[in-house]
TORKOL-23478 format. One record per residue: y, x, z of N, C-alpha, C in turn. Coordinates in steps of 0.02 Angstrom, whole numbers, plus 32768, in hexadecimal, padded with zeros to 4 digits. Each point is the difference from the previous one (the first is absolute). Layout:
N
YXZYXZYXZ ...
! end
This chain:
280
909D8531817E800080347FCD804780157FEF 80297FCB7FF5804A800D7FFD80188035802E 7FFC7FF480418010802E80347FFF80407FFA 7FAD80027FFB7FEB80477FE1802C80237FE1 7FFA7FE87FBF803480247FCC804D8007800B 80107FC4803F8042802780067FF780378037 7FF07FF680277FF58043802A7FF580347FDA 7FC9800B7FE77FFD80487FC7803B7FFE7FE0 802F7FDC7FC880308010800A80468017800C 80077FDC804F80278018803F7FD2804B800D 7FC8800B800A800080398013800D803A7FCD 800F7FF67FCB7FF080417FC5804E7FED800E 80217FED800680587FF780008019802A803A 7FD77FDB802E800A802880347FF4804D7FFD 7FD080217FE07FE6802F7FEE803080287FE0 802C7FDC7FCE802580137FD5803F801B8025 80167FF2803180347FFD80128001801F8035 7FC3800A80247FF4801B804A7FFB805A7FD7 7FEA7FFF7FCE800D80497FBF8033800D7FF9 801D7FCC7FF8806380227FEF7FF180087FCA 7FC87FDF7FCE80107FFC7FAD80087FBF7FFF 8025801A7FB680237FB67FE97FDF7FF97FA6 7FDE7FB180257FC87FFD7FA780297FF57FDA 7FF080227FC4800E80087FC17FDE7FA57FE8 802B7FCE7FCE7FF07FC37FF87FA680067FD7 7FF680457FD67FA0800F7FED7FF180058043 7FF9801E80247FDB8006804780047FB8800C 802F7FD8800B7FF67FCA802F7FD17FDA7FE5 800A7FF27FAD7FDE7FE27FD87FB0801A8000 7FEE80457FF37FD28005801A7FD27FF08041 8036800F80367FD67FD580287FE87FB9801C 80317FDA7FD980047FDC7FFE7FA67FE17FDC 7FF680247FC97FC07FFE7FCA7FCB80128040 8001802D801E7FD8801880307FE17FCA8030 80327FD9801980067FC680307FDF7FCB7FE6 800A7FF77FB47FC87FBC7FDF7FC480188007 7FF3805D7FE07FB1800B7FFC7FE17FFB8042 8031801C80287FC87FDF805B7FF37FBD7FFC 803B7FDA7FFB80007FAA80107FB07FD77FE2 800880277FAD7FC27FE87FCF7FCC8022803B 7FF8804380007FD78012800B7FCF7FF3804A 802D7FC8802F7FF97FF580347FE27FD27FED 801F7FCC7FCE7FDC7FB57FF77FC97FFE7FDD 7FF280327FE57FCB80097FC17FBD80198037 8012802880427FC4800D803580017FBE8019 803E7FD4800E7FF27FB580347FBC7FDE7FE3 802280007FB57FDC7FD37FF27FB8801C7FE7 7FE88045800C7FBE80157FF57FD6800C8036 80287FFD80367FFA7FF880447FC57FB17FF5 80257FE57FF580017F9780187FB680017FD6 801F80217FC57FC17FED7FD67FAD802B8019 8001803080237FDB801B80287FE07FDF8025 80327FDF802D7FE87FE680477FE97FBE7FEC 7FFD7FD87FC180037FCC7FDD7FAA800D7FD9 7FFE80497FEB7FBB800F7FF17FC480188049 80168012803A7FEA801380227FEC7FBB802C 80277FC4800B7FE57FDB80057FC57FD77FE2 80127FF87FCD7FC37FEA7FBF7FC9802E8004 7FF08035800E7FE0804180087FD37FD5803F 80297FF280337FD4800080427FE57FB28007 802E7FD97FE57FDB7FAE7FE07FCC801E7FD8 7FF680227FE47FBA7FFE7FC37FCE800A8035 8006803F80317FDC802380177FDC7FD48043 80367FC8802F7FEC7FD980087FCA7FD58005 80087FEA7F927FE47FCE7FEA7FB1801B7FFA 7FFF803B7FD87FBD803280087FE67FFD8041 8019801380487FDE801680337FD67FB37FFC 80207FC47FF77FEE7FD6801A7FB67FDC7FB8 801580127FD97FD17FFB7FC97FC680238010 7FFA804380207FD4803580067FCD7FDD803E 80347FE480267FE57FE5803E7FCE7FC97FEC 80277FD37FE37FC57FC17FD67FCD801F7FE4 800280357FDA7FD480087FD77FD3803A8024 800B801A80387FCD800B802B7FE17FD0803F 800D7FD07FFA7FEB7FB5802B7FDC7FF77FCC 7FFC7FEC7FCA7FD47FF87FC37FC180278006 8020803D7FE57FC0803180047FD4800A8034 80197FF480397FD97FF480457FD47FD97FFC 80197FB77FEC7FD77FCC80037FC87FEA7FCA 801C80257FC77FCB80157FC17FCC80358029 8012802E800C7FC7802B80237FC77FDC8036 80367FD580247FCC7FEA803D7FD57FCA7FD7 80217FCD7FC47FD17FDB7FE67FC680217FE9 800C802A7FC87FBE80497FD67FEA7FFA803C 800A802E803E7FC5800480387FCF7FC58000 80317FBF80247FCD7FE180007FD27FD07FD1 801280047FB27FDE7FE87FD37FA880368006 8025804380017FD780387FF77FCC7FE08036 8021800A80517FCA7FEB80227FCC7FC27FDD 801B7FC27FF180037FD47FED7FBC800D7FD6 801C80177FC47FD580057FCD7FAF80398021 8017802B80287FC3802880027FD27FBA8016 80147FE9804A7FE77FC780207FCF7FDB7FDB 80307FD67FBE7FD57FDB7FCC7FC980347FEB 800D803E7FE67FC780237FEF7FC48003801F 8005801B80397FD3800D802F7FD07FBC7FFF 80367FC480197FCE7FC17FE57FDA7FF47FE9 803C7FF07FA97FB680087FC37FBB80207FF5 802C8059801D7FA780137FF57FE67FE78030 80017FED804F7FCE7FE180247FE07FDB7FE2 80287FBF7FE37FE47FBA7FE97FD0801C7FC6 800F802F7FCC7FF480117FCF7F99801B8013 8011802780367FBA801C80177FD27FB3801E 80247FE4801C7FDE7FD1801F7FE37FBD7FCE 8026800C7FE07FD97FD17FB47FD6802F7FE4 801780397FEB7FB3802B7FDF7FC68006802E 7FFF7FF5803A7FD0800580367FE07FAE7FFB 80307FD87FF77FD57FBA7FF97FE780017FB4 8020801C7FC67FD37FFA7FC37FD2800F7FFD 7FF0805380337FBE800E7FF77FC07FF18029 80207FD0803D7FD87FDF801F7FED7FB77FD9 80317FE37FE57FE07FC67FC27FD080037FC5 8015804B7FEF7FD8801F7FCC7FB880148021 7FF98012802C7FC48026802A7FD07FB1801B 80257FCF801D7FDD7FBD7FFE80097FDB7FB7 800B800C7FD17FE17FF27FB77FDB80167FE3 7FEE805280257FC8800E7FDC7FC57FFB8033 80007FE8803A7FDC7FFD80207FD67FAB7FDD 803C7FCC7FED7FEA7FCE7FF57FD980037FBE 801180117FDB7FDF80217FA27FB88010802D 7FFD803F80157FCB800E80147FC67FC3802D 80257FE380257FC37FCD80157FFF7FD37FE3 801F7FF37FE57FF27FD07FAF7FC480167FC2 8004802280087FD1802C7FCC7FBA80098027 7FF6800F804F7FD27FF9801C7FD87FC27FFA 80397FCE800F7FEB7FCA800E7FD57FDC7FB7 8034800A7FCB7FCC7FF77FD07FD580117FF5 7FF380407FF57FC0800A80057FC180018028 80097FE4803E7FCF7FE380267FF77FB27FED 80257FEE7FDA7FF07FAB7FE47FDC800E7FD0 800980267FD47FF780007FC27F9580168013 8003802C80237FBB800F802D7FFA7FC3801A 80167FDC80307FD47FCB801F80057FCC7FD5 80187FFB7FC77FFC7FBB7FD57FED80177FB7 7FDD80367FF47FE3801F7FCD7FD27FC87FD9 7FC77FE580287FD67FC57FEC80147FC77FDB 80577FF5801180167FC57FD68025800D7FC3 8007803180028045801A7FD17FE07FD37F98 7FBE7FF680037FD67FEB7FC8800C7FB48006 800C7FE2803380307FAF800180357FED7FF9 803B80397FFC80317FF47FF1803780258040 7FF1802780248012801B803F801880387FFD 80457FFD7FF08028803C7FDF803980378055 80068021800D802B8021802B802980457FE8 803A7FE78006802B80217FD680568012802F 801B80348014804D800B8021802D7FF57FB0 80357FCA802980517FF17FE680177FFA8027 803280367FFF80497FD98019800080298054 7FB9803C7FF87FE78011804D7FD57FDF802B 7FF07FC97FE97FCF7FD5801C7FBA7FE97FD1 7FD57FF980207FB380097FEC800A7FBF8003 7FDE7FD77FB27FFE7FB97FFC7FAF800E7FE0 7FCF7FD680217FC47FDF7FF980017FA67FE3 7FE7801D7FC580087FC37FE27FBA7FEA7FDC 7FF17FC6801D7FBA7FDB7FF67FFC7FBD7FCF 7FFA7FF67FDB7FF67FCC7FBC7FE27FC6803C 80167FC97FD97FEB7FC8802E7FB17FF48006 7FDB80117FD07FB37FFC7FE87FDE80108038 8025804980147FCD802E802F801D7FF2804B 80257FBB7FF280087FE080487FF47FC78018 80117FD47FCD7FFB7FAF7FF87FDD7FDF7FB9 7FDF7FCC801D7FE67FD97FC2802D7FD67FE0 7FFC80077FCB80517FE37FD580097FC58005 80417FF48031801E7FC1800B80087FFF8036 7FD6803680317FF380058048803B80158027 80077FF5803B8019802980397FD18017801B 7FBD7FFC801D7FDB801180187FE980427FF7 7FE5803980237FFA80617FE57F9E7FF97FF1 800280007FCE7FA58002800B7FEA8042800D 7FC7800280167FCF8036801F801380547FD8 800B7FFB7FBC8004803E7FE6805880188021 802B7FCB7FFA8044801980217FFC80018045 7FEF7FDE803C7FEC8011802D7FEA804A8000 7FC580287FE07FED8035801C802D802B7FD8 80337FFB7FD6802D80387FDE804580038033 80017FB0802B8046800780327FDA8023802E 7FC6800080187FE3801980487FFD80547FFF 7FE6800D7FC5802C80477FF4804080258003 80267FCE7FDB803A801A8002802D7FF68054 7FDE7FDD801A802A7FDC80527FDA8056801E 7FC080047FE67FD380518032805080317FF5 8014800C7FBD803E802A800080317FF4801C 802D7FC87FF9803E7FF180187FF38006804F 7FBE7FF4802B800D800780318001803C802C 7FFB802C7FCA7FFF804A8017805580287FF9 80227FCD7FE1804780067FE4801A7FD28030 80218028804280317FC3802780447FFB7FE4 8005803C7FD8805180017FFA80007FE87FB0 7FE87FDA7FD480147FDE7FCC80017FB57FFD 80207FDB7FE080227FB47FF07FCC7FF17FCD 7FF57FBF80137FCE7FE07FBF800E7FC77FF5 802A7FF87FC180187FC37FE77FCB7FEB7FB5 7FE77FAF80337FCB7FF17FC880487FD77FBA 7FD280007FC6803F7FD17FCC7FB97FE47FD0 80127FD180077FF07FC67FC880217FEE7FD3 7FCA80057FB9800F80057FAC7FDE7FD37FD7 80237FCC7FE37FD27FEE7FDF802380107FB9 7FD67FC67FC2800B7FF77FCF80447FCC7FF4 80017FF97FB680387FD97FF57FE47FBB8005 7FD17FEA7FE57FDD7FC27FFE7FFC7FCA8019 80157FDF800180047FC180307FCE7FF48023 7FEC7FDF804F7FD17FF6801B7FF37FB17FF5 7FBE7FFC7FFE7FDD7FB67FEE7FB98002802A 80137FC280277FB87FF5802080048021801F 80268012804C80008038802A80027FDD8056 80077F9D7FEB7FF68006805E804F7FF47FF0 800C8017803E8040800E802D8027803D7FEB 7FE0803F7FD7802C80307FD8801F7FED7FDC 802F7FF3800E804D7FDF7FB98018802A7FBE 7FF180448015802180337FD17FE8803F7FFA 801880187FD57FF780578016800880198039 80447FEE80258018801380277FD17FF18028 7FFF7FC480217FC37FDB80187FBF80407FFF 7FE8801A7FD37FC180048001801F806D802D 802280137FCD80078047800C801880078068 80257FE6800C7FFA800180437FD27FFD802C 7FCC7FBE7FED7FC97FF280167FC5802F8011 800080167FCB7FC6803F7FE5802E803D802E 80277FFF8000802D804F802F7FE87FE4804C 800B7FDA7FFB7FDC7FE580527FC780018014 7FE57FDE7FD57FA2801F800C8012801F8018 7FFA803E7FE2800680478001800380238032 804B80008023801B801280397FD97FDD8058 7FD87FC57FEB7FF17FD3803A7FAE80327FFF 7FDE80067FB27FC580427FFC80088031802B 803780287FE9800B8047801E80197FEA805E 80207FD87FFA801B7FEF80597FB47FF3800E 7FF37FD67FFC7FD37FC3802E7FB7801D8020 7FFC801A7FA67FA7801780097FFF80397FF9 803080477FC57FF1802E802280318024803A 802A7FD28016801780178044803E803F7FE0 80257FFD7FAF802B80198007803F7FF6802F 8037801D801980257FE7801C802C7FDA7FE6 80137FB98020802F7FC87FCF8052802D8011 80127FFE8018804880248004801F80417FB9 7FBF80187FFA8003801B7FBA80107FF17FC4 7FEC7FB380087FE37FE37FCA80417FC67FDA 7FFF7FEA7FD280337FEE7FC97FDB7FD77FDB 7FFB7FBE7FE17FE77FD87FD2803E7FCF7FE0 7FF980247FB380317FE77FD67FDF7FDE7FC4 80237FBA7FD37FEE7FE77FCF8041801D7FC8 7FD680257FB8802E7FFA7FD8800B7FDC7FC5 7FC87FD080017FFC7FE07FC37FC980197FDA 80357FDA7FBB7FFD80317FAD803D80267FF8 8026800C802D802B80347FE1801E80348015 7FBC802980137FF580637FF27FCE7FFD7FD1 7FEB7FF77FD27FC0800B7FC98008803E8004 7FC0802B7FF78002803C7FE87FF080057FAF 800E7FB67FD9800280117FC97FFD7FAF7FD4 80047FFB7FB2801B7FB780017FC47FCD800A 800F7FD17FFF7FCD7FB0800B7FDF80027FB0 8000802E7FD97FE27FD47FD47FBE7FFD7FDF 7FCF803F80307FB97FE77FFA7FD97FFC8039 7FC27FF77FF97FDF7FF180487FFA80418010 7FE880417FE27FFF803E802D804680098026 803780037FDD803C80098020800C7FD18039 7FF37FC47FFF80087FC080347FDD801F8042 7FC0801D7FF97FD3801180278020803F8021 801E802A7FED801880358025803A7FEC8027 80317FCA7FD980337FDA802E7FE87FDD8049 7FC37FE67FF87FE67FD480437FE7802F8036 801C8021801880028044803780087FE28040 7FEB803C8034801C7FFC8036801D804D8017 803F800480188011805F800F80027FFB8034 7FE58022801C80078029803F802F80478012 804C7FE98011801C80337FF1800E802B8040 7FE0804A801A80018019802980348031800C 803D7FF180258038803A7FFC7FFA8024803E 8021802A800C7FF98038805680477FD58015 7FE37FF9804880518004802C801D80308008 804D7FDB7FEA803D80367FF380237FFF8030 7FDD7FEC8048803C800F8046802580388001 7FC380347FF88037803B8017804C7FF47FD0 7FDC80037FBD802A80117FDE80407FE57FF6 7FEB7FC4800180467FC28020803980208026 7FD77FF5803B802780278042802080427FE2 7FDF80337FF8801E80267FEB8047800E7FCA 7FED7FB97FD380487FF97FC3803F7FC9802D 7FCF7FEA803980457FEB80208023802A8017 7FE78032800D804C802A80328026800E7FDE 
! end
């Protein structure tokens, strides 16, 4: 920079002289003033210069830093997009599913529903063809009645056995031989015999020890009646003891005792299909 300014000057001297004027000591002084305002005015561009090229760098570092930000953040957005796709796929997929599964259960409800009312309905048949072929006893104590969907025939011990008995006398004999004429027209229902007695203690019974003792016993008859002699089918067939304790009501007079000493005959429909069907 020094240089500079002496050359400018050597050259305005030179200038001066190569004129054949001779400066006046204001002229020199003036130009002398002239020579600082370039000098400033040179250093005052250097350094706006620097500071330029000082912003123009920083300028292209930012721009840089952006391209490369822009870049990430369209790798992002890419990969956000391709995920949405495939959730979207994703999710239709599950849809489509559900409703399949969704139809294919309403298609089995209304096939469960359609074999429940098929079963109601032959339940209701069925009773009332007992209730017809066992009309004659119903005045001994020979009640037929649906719970629970199943037709229970229930016979007082009187109008089966002589009290104390296992043995079926002649009037229960011909009320089972009826009822075996029905059931064997019914291949597709279950016949579980149950034995009921009283609360009472047994006395003087032999080899019957108990209630228990006696209510099983009497369910057996029963079932060996319907197998043996009228040729129901045994595979059908079920013989249970429950005691004294299902009463259909309390121990504490002899009418009530008497309705406790039962035998049920409880007739339900096979539920293969329906089984099968709630397995899938």
């Amino acid at each position: 920079m020094k240089k500079i300014s002496l050359f400018l000057f050597v050259g305005l001297f030179a200038s001066a002289f190569s004129s054949c004027v001779v400066l006046s000591p204001q002229k020199y002084k003036t130009l002398l003033a002239k020579q600082d305002s370039l000098n400033k005015g040179w250093n005052e561009s250097q350094l706006m210069n620097e500071s330029l090229e000082s912003l123009i760098a920083k300028l292209r570092k930012d721009t840089s830093g952006l391209n490369g930000s822009l870049s990430d953040l369209k790798g992002r957005y890419s990969e956000m997009d391709n995920n949405y796709t495939k959730l979207r796929s994703n999710s239709s997929n599950e849809i489509n599913k559900l409703s399949a599964d969704l139809k294919k259960r309403e298609q089995r409800l209304k096939e469960v529903e359609e074999i429940l009312r098929k079963r109601d309905e032959a339940t209701n048949q069925l009773k009332e063809k007992l209730q017809q072929a066992l009309l004659g006893f119903t005045q001994n104590g020979l009640t037929v009645e649906i719970r629970n969907g199943k037709v229970y025939v229930s016979l007082m011990d009187k109008l089966l056995f002589p009290s104390g008995s296992i043995i079926i006398d002649e009037k229960g004999k011909q009320a089972l031989s009826q009822l075996a004429d029905v059931l064997k027209q019914q291949p597709e229902i279950n016949i579980a015999v149950e034995g009921h007695t009283d609360s009472q203690k047994i006395t003087n019974l032999g080899q019957i020890k108990d209630n228990w003792d006696l209510s099983v016993l009497r369910s057996t008859s029963v079932v060996r009646y319907l197998t043996e002699v009228s040729k129901v089918e045994a595979v059908r067939m079920t013989a249970t003891g429950k005691g004294q304790f299902q009463p259909l009501g309390p121990n504490t007079s002899a009418e009530s005792r008497s309705k406790n000493r039962r035998i049920e005959i409880v007739l339900s429909p096979k539920l293969d299909e329906l089984y099968n069907l709630i397995k899938q």
